[in-house]
N, C-alpha and C positions, 0 to 999 in steps of 0.2 A: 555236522550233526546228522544223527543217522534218521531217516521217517520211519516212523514206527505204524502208521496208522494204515500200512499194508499187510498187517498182518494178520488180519481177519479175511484178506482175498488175495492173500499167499495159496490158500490149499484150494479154492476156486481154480484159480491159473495153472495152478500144477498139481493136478487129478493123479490119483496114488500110481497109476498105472504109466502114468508119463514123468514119476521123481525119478531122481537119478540116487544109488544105494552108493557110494562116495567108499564106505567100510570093500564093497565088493572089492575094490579096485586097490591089489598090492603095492607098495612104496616102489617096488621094483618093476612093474609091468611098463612094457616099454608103452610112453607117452603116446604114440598116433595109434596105436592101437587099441589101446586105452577108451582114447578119445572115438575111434571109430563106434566102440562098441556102446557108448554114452550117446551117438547120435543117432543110432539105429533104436533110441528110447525119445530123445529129446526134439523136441519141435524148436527149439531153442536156438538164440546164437551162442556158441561156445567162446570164455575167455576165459586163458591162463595168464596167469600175472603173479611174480618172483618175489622175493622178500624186498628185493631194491624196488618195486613199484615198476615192474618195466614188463608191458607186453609181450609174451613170450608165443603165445598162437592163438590165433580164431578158426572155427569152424564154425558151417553153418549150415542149413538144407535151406535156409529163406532165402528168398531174392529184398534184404531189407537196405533202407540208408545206411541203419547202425551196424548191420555187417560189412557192408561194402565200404564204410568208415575205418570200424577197426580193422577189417585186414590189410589197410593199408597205414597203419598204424603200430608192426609189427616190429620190437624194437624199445619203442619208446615209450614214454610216461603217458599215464590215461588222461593227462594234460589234452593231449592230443586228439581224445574222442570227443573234445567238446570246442568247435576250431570260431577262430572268428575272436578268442576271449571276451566272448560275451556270456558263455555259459561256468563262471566259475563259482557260482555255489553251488550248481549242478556237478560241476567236479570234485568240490570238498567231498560234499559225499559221498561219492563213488569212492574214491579216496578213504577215506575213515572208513568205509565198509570192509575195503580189503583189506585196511591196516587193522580194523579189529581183530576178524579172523585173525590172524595170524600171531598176536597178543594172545587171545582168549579163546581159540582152538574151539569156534562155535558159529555157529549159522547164520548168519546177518541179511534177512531180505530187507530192500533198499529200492525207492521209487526215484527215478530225475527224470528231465526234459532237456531236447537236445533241441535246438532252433537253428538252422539252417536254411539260406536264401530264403529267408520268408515264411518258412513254414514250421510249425511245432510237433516234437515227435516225441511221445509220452511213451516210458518203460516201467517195467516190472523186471527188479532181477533178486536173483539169489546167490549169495556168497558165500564159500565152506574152503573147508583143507581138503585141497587134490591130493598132496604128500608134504612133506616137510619143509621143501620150498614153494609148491606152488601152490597157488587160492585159483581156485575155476569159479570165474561167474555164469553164469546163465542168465539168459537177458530177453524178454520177451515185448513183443512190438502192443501195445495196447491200448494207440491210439484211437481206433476203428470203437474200443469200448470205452472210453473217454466222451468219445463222440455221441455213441450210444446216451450215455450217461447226461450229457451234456443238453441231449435231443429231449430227452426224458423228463428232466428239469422244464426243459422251455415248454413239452406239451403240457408237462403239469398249472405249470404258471398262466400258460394261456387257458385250460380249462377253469382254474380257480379265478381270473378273473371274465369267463365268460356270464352275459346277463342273464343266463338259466343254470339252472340248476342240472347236474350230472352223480348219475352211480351207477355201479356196474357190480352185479350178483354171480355169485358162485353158482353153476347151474349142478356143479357134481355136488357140492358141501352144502346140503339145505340152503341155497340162495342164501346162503351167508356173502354180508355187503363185503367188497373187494376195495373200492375205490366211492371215495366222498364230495365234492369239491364244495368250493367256500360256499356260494349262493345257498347250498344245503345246510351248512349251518347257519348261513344268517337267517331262514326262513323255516326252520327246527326249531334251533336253540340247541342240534346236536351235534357236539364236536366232532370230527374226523375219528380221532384214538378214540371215543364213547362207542362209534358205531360197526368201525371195518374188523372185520372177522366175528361177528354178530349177524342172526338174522332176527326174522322181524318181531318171531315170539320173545324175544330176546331187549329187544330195545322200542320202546314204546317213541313212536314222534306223532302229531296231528295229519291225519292223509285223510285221500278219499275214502279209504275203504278198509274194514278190519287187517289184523296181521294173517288171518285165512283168507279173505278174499284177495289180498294180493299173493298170499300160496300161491292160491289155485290159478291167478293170471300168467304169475312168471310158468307157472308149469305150463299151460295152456302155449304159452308163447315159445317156449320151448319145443314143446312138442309137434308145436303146428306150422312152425317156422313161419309164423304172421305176427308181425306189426301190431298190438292193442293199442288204442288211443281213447283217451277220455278226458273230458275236464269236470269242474265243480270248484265248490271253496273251500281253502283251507285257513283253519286258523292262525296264523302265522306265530314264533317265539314273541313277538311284541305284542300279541293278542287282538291285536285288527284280524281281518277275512281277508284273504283275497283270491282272485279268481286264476286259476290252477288250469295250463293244459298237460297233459301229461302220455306220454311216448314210450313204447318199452320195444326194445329189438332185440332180434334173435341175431347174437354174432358168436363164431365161435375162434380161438387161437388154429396156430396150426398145427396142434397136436392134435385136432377137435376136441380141445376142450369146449364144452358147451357154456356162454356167459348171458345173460340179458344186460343190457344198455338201456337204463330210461331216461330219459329227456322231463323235466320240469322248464316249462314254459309260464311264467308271470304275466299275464293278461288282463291282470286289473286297467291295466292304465286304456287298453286297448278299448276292451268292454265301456270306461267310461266314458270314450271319445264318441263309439256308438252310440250310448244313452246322451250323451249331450249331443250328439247330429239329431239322431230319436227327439229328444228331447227340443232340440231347437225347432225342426218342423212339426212339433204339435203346437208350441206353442205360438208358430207361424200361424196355424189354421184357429189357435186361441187367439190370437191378436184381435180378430174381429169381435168374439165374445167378452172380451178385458172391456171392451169399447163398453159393452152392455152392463159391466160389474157397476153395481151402483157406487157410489161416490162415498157412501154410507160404510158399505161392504169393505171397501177400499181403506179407508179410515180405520174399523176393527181389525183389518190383518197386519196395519202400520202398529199398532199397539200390542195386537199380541208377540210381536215378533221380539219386543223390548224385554219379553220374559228372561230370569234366570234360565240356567243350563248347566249343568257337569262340565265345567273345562269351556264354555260357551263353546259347547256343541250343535247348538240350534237345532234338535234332534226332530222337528216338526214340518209337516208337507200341509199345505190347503187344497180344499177344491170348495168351490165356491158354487151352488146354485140359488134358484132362483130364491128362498127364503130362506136358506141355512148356509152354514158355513160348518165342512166336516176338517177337524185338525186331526191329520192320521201320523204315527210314530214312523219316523224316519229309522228305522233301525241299523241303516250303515255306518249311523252317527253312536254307536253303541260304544260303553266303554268296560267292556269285559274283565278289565283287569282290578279295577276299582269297584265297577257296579254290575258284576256278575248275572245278576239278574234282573236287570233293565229296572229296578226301583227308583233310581237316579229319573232316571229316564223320562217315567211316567209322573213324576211328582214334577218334572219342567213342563211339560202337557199340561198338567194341571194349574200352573200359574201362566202358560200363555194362554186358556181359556179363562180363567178368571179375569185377566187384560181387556180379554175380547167382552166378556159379560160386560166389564165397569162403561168398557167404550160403547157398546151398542145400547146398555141404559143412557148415555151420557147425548144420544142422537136419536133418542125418543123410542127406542127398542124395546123388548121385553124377552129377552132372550133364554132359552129354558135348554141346560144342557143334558145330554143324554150321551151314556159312556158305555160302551159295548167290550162284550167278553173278550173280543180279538182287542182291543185295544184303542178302537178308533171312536172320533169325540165328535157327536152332530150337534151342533147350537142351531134352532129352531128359533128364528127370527120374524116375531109380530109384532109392528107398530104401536105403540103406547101409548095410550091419550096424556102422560105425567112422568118425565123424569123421579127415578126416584134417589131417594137421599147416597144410597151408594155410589154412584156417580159422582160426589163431590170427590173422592179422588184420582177421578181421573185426570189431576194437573197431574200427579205425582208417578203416574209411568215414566214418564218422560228422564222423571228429575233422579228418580230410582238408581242405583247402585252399589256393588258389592263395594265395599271398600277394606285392603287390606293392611293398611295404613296402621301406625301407633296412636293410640286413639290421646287424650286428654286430661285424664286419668278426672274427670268430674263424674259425679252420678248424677243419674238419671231421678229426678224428683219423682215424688207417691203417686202424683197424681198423674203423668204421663205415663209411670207403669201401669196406672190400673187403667189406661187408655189400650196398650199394647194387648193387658191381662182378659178383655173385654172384647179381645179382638173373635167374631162370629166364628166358629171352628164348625166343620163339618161332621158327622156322624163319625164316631169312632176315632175321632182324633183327640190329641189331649196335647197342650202344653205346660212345661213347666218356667218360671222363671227364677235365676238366685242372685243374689249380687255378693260380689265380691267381699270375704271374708267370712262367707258360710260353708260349712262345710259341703254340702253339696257343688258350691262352685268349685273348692280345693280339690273334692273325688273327681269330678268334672275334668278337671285340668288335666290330672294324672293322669288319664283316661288316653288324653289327645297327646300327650308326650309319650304314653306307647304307642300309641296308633301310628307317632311317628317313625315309631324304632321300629315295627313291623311293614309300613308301606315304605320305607327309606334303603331299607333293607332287603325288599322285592326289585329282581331285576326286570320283572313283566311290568309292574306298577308302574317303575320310572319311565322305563322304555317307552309307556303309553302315555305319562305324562309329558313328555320331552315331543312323544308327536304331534303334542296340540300345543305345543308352545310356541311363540310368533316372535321372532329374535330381533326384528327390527321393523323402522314402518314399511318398506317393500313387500315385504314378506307378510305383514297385515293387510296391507292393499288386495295384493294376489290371494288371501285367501276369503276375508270377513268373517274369521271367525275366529276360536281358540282362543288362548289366554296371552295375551299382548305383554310384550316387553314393559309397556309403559302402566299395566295395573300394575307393575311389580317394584316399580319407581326405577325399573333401569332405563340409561338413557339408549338414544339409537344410535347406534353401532354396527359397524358392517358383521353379516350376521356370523363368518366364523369366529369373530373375537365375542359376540355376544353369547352365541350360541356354546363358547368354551367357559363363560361366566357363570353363565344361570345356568348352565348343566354342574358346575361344580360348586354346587351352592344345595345340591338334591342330597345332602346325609342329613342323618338322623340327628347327629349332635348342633350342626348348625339349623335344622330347622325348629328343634327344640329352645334354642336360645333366644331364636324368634319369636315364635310363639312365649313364650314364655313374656319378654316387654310386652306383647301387645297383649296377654291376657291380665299381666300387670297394671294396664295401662285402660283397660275396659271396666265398665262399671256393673255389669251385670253377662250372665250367661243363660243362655235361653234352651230351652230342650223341647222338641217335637216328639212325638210318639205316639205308634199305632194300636192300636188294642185287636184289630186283625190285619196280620201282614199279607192280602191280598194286591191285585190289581187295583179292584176299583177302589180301596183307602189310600191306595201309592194317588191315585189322579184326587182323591177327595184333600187328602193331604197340599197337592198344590195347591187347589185353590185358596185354601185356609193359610197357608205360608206366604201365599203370591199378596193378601189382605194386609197380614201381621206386618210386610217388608213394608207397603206404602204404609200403612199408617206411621210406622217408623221415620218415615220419609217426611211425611207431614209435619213431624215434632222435630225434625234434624236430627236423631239417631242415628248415628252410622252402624254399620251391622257388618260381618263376614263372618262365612262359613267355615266350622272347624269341625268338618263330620268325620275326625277320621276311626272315634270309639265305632261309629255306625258302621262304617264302611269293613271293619274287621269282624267277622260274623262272631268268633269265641267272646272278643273283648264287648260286644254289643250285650251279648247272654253274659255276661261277668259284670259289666256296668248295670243293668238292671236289676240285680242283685245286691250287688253295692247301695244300689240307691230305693231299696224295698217294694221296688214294683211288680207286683202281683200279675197283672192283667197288661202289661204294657211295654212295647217293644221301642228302644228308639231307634229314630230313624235322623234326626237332622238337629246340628248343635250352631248355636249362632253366639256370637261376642256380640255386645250391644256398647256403648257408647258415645262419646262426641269426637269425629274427628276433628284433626289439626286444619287440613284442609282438606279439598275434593280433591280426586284420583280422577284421571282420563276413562272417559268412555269406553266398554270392551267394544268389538267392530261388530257391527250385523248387517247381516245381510236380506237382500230386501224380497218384501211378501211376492214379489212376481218371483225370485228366484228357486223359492219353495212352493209353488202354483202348481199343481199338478191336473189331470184331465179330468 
């Protein structure tokens, strides 16, 4: 069988100026002369070979194996160029190449490998009609470009699995990318073919700096033959932050072509080892002030920390003084893909301060919260000559939990809804409730089975769901936090067979069917909504949701979150329409019910952890 797949780097190898014109050369011209004047063109080893398949001459200008092979092979069968009969399917075809020719009076390039004492010797040759008996091959040595080839592969491989990121820019073709490797798409979301021969007006990814200001760098760097270095964060394709060094170098070929080299260095991990060294010696020099945190103090941050969360992100920091306790937004804990603009975020803020009000009423407190433009939440702590009545739920922090479980399919009596319905809402907040087989609950539903098709369907959404997911108890322990194997009733599992389950359990149709029993199987559905979508209704919002959960708790409702009409900005403006509200946005949907049983605790982690100075 002849190889065909050199035929695209036939005219590479043999450049017009160095073919051999086969028509030049008369039937009758006397053969060595012939030949002479063929190698005063050809870089090549010369082989004639007879209708009987028999070497009849070699020339050559190379000092190669495979000339100094076949001139001593003059005579006999091409059998004989391949010694050892270890190389005999490397002979067929050499073989079938010449007996082509000579059938079908046409040009056959043909690739083999010759193996000899150990070593391997890759060719490139060409077959044609010398005259009516002979076939002249030309055969050219190519292993040095095998080699090349081969080197080329292994650099590639090693830069694509190096831990940073690598690309290298056209300095003459508008810094158009030349070269991609892997860490750059997994930290893009931009494939290799998306990007190389593209520059950067051309191909948008998340960097430091506009597609002009890295222009005017690469130029800069070119021109000045200096090194730029910077770092900051970038957004990453799975939509977390992380923290970016980043390298550009002036190299050029040896034609001087002019190229940049940048270097993507990942230093999140680095940076956080510093904030937890950081971190561990402040709270070395806090160890003596912990001593001084009242007992009281101590007790409200155990309770706020039991708040709901996005994904149990526990998005919240403390600092503790002498009459207040300030809850400030952890914002690394952000989930940009789901909750765009930290609404998630702030409404978990507002039910760990609600936690903390219930518990410091509950230890003779009178705690009065104050919620500031940046974000940040001071409770202002004075003694109270009288518990007052809101305190009676602070058994029910404790007992609290999302449960996503198949609920019992009983309803919920009048009179503990109008418990739920009664429940104190803050300014500008509004609840709705409906139970099953109203039409409100049926638009309802419909709502969260596209919400499904659209976040099921995002690769950002998953990706960042699947980062907070905790595949086994190991992996719970090491973190305290996220969304646990075991809310989800899988059992533990070492984490890559787990972590291969519950990832492929993330489509649309199967979480639709889900949902679908458990909205089945629920006896009412509850809607939350803002009448101004600000900050401070996002934290007014918690506190009034963090109230509505325990009292839930108090009556045995179980309750989970189905916000995903909310979480889709069009379908949120299409729901509210749907359902004739005027003046009111939602923001948060809950299933109510009786579970079958309780569901495991999610993991949290503890108030010293989120202590800050």
């Amino acid at each position: 069988m002849i190889n065909r797949k050199i035929n695209t780097f036939i005219p590479e190898l043999y450049p017009k100026n160095e073919r051999i014109n086969m028509n030049s050369l008369e039937s009758g011209s006397n053969v060595q002369s012939g030949l002479e004047m063929i190698m005063e063109k050809s870089p090549d080893t010369i082989v004639l070979v007879d209708r009987n398949l028999t070497l009849v001459k070699v020339i050559s200008a190379k000092d190669d194996y495979y000339h100094y092979l076949a001139n001593n092979c003059i005579g006999k069968q091409p059998q004989a160029l391949f010694p050892d009969g270890k190389n005999y399917d490397q002979y067929e075809i050499y073989r079938a190449a010449v007996k082509r020719v000579f059938e079908e009076q046409v040009k056959v390039d043909f690739s083999f490998e010759v193996s000899f004492e150990g070593k391997n010797y890759y060719y490139l040759s060409q077959a044609s009609l010398f005259n009516e008996e002979l076939v002249i091959v030309y055969t050219r040595n190519v292993s040095s470009l095998k080699t090349e080839k081969n080197l080329q592969e292994l650099i590639n491989t090693i830069l694509d699995r190096l831990p940073l990121g690598v690309f290298v820019k056209d300095g003459d073709n508008h810094f158009n990318y030349l070269y991609w490797n892997h860490f750059m798409e997994e930290i893009t979301g931009i494939e290799t073919r998306e990007i190389e021969g593209h520059d950067d007006f051309e191909v948008n990814y998340n960097a430091l700096m506009t597609a002009e200001e890295r222009l005017e760098t690469d130029m800069n760097v070119i021109k000045t033959g200096l090194t730029a270095r910077f770092k900051g964060k970038v957004k990453s394709a799975s939509g977390d932050y992380r923290d970016i060094e980043i390298a550009k170098y002036p190299i050029s070929l040896n034609n001087g072509k002019p190229l940049v080299l940048a270097l993507w260095r990942d230093i999140t991990s680095e940076l956080a080892t510093e904030n937890t060294l950081r971190r561990t010696r402040i709270l070395t020099k806090m160890a003596l002030r912990i001593s001084d945190i009242r007992p009281d103090f101590i007790y409200m941050m155990e309770q706020a920390v039991k708040a709901p969360s996005g994904h149990n992100t526990q998005p919240w920091l403390f600092r503790v003084q002498k009459d207040r306790i300030q809850i400030l937004p952890d914002m690394s804990k952000s989930l940009p893909a789901v909750d765009p603009d930290n609404r998630e975020l702030f409404i978990s803020l507002g039910c760990a301060t609600e936690n903390l009000c219930i518990a410091a009423e509950a230890k003779g407190y009178t705690p009065l919260p104050f919620f500031s433009g940046s974000g940040e939440i001071t409770v202002l702590l004075s003694e109270a000559s009288m518990i007052k009545e809101t305190s009676g739920l602070i058994e029910e922090i404790s007992v609290r939990q999302t449960n996503r479980g198949i609920y019992s399919g009983e309803m919920i009596p009048s009179d503990q809804l109008s418990y739920l319905r009664n429940t104190p809402l803050e300014e500008n907040i509004s609840l709705h409730l409906w139970s099953k087989g109203e039409w409100e609950f049926d638009t309802l539903s419909s709502y969260i089975f596209a919400g499904n098709n659209r976040q099921m369907n995002d690769r950002l959404f998953k990706r960042e769901l699947k980062s907070w997911m905790r595949f086994n108890k190991n992996h719970v322990r090491a973190t305290s936090d996220g969304l646990s194997y075991a809310v989800f009733g899988a059992p533990n599992l070492p984490r890559l067979i787990s972590e291969t389950i519950m990832g492929s359990v993330l489509k649309a149709g199967i979480q639709n069917r889900g949902d679908k029993k458990k909205l089945d199987s629920s006896s009412h559905l509850a809607l939350f909504a803002l009448r101004i979508n600000t900050l401070p209704e996002w934290f007014a919002l918690g506190r009034s949701l963090q109230r509505f959960l325990l009292r839930a708790t108090e009556k045995n409702i179980a309750f989970a979150f189905l916000n995903q009409p909310c979480e889709v900005r069009d379908l949120s403006g299409l729901l509210a329409k749907d359902l004739s509200f005027t003046n009111e946005i939602p923001a948060l949907i809950l299933r109510l019910g009786y579970a079958k049983r309780k569901m495991p605790y999610s993991p949290r982690k503890s108030w010293r952890e989120r202590l800050v100075p």
